[in-house]
C-alpha positions in Angstrom: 100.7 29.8 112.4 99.6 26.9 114.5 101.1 23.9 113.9 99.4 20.1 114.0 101.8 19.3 117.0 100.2 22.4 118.7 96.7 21.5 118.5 96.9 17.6 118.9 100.0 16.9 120.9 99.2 12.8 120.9 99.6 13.3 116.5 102.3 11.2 115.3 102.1 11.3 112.1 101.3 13.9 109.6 101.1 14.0 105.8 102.1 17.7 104.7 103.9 19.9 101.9 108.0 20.3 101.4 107.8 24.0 100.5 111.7 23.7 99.8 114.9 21.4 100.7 118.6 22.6 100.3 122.4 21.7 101.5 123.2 22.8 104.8 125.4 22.3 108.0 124.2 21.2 111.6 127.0 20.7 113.7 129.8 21.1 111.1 128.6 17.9 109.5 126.4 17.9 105.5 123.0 17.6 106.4 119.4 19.1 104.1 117.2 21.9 105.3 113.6 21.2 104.4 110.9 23.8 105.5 107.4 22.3 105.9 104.3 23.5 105.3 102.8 21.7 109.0 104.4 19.4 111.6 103.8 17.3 114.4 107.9 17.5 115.5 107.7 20.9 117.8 109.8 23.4 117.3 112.0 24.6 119.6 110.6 27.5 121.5 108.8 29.2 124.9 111.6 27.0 126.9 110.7 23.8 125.4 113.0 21.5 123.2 112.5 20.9 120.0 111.6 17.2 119.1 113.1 14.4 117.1 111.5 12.2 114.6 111.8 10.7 111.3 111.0 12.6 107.3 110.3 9.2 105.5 112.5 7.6 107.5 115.7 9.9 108.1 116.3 10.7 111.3 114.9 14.3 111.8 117.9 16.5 113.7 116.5 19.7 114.7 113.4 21.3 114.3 113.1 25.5 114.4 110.6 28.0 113.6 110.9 30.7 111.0 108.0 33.0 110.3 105.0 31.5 109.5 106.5 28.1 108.3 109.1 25.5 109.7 112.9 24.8 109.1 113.1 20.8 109.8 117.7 20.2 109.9 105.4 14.1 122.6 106.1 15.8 125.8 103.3 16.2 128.8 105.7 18.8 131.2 104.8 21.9 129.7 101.1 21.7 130.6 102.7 21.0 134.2 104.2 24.7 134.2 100.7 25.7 134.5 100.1 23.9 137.8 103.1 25.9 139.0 100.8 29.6 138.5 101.6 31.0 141.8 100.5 34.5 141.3 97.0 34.3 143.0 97.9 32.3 146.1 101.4 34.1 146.7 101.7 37.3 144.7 104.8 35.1 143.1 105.7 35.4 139.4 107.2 33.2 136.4 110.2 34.8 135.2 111.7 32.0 133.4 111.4 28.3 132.8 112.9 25.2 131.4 111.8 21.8 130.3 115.3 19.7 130.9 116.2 16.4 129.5 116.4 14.8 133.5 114.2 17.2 135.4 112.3 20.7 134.3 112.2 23.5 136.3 110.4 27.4 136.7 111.6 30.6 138.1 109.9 32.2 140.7 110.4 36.5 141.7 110.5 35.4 145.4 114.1 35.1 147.2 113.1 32.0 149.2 110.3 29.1 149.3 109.1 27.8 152.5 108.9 24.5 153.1 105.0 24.7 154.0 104.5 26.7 150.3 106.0 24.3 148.7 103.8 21.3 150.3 101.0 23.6 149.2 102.1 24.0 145.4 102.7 20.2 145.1 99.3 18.9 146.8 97.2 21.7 144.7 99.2 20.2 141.7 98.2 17.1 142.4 94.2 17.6 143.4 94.3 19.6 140.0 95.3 16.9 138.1 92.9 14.4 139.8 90.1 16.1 139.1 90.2 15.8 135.7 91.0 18.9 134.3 90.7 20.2 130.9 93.0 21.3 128.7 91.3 23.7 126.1 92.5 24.7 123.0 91.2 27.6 121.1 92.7 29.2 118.2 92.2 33.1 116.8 92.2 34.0 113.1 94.6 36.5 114.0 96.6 38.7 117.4 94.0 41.4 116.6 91.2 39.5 118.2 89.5 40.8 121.4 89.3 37.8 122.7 93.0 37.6 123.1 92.9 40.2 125.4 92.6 38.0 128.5 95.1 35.5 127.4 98.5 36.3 129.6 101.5 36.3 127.4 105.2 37.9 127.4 104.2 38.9 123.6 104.3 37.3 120.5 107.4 36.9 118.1 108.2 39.8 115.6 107.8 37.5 113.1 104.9 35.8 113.7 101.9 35.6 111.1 97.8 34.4 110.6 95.7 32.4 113.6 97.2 32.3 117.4 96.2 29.7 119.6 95.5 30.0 123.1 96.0 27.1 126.2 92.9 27.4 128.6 93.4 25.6 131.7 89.7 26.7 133.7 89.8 28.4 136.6 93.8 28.6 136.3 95.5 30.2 133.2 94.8 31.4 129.9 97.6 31.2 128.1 99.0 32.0 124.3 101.5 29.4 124.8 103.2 27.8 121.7 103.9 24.2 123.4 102.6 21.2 123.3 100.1 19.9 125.9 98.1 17.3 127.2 94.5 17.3 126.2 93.4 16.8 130.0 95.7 17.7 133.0 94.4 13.5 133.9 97.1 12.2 132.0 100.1 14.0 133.6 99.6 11.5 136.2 101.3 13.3 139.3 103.8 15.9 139.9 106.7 15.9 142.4 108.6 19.0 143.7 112.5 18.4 144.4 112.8 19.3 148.1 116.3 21.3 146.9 115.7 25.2 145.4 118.2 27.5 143.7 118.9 30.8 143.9 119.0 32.9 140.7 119.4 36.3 139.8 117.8 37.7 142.7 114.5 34.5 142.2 114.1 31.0 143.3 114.7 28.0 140.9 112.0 25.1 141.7 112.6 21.8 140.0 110.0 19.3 138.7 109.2 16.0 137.9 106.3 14.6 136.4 104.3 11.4 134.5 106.4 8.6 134.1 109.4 10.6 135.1 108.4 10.3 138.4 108.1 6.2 137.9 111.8 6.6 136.4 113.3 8.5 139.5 111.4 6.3 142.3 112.9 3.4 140.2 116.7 4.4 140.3 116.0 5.8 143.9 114.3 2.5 145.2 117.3 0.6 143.1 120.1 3.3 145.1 117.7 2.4 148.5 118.8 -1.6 147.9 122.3 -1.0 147.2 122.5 1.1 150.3 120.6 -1.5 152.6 123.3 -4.0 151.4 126.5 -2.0 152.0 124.9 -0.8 155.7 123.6 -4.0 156.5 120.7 -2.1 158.1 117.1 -1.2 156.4 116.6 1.7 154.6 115.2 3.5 157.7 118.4 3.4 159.9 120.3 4.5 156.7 121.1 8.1 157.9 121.9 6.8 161.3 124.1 4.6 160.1 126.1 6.8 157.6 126.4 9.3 160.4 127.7 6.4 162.2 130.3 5.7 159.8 131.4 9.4 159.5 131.9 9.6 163.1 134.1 6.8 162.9 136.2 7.8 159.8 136.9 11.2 161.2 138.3 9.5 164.6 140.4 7.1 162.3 141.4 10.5 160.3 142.7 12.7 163.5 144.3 9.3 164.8 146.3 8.7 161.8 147.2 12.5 161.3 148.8 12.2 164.9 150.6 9.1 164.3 151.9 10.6 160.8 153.5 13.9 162.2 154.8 11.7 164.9 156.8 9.4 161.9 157.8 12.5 160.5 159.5 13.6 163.6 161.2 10.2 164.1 162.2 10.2 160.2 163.5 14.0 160.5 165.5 12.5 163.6 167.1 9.6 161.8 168.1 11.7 159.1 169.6 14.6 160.9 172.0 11.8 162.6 173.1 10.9 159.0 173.0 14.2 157.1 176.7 14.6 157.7 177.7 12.5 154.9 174.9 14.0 152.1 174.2 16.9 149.9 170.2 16.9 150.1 167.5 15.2 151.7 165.1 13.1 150.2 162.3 11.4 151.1 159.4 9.3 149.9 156.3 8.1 151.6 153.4 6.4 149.4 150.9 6.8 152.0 151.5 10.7 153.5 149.9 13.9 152.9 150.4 17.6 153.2 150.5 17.9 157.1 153.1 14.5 156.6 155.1 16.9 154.5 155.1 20.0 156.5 155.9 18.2 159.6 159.1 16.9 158.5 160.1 19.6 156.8 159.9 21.6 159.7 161.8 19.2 161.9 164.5 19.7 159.5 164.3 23.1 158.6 167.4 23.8 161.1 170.0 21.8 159.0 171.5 23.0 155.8 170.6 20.9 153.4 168.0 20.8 150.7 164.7 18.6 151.4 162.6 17.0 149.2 159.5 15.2 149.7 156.9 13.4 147.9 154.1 11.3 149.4 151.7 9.6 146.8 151.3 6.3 145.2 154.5 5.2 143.3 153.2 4.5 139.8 150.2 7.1 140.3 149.8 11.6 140.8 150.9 12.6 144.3 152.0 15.9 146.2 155.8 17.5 146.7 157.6 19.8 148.8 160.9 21.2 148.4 162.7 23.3 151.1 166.1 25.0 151.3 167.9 27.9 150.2 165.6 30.5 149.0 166.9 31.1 145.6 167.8 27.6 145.0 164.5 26.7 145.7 163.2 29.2 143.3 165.5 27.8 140.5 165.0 23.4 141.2 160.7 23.9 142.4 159.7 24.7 138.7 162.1 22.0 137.1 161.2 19.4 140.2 157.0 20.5 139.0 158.2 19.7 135.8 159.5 16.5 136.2 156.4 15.3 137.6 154.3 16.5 135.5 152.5 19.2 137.8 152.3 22.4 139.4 153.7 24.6 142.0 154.8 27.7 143.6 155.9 29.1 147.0 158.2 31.3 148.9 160.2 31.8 151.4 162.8 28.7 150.9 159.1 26.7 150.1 157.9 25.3 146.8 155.2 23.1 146.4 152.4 21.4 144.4 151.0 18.7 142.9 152.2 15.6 140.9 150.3 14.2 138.1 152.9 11.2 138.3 155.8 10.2 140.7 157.1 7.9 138.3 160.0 10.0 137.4 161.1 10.4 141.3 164.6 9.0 140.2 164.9 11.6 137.7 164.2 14.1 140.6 166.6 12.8 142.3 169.1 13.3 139.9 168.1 16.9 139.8 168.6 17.4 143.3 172.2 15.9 143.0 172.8 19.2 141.2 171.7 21.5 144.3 174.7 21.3 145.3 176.6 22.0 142.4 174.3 25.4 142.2 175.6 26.2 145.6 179.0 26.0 144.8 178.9 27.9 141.8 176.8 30.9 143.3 179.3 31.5 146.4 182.3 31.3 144.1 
């Protein structure tokens, strides 16, 4: 059957028959499932979403195609999937397509697009829809018709029934597509072709924009454009220069501050060795260390007996830990220290570490690691 959206895709509103209406469930939640005689909501299908609209009123939560009829529980980018017929230029087919919510996109058999094919596909696009191309409609009593013959198609559904309708684009595809289009390729407006591609299953994903999406994305991007211009304090042309600028910098700051942490850590391990006499474990804190921080005292202490534990992180917020010692004390206290704070670990050797989803409970730790010793005691007895 061909519905009213499918031959008028600007209809939006329509007067037609309840053929029945029961109880259902969309979403775990009571709704009514109404089938229709004819609708100008489109159901969902071929890649494209179904619609939403309004029954009288009531918001209209999914629409779906059974048979010949409709179970009810304005879009101008599937006439765009036509522009994207590479077959004749390229020897490239459609394998798969999808009209997103943010963007749409096709799939392509071809393991790579160059960037020159891809200028090509967008400024065709774009002449085609300047000059003013039709978008016929014609529609066959039935699937046995001859002239159906020339219409490209992956097959109709098992289940379909009566007249099939067939999207003629001249000079470019004849289609028995079961979208909605555009009743003249005009009002698309233009098309834009992300610069980015995919690979998928052995094909190429190209994503689209077109109409007022286009307006939409230039807006935000024009709106990012100004934000950046104000943090830089350069115009938007000296923007990558002056990000690449920055990134230069940081990383300098990075390797400067790495140095000067592993050369704390070496102190720290120093000052602690001279006063390890008169403790059972080691443990240390630093809100503003990382991993290398952490390795590089541990292994300026990993000649003297006793148990080390650090933690680097803010004091009130997650973090990172490292416990060293013994190796089967270690194996016993890493899990209950991981615990503690609320994270994970693992390790070997006299190692454990992780991470800490809170270092609020260090003093708790601490008490834990009081115990060390006690474990010591007890396993050499």
């Amino acid at each position: 059957m061909v519905f009213a959206c499918q031959q008028d895709s600007f209809l939006r509103n329509l007067k037609t028959k309840v053929v029945s209406c029961k109880a259902g469930k969309l979403a775990g939640k009571d709704a009514y499932e109404l089938i229709l005689e004819d609708t100008v909501l489109f159901p969902e299908g071929g890649g494209q979403p179904d619609d939403r609209g309004t029954i009288n009123g009531i918001q209209v939560m999914r629409v779906i195609r059974q048979g010949g009829g409709l179970i009810i529980c304005s879009n101008i980018q599937d006439s765009i999937w036509y522009l994207q017929s590479l077959k004749n230029k390229f020897g490239y087919e459609t394998t798969s397509w999808d009209l997103g919510k943010l963007r749409s996109h096709i799939e392509l058999n071809c393991k790579k697009l160059t960037a020159e094919e891809m200028e090509w596909i967008e400024t065709t696009a774009n002449e085609i829809i300047r000059n003013n191309t039709p978008v016929n409609l014609h529609v066959y009593p039935s699937a046995s018709c001859p002239e159906l013959q020339h219409a490209t198609t992956r097959g109709l559904p098992d289940d379909h029934e009566g007249p099939v309708r067939v999207i003629e684009i001249p000079g470019i595809d004849r289609n028995m597509c079961c979208g909605t289009h555009v009743n003249n390729l005009s009002q698309v407006q233009v098309i834009k072709l992300f610069p980015e591609t995919e690979s998928m299953r052995g094909g190429t994903r190209l994503f689209f924009l077109a109409g007022d999406r286009v307006l939409k994305f230039l807006g935000k991007a024009l709106d990012n454009e100004r934000a950046l211009t104000r943090m830089l304090s350069v115009g938007p042309d000296d923007h990558p220069t002056a990000v690449d600028r920055i990134q230069n910098s940081l990383k300098s700051v990075n390797k400067v501050t790495k140095s000067q942490l592993k050369e704390i850590a070496q102190l720290e391990a120093y000052q602690l060795k001279a006063t390890s006499e008169t403790k059972t474990y080691i443990y240390i804190h630093r809100e503003n260390g990382d991993m290398e921080y952490m390795n590089a005292l541990v292994n300026e202490l990993s000649d003297q007996p006793l148990p080390v534990l650090v933690t680097v992180g803010p004091d009130k917020g997650p973090g990172q830990f490292l416990l060293y010692g013994d190796e089967k004390q270690v194996s016993q206290m890493g899990p209950k220290i991981a615990a503690l704070l609320q994270g994970k670990g693992g390790g070997k050797k006299g190692r454990y570490q992780g991470k800490a989803n809170t270092l609020t409970t260090r003093n708790a730790v601490e008490d834990l690691l009081k115990t060390f010793n006690v474990l010591s005691i007890n396993d050499s007895s």
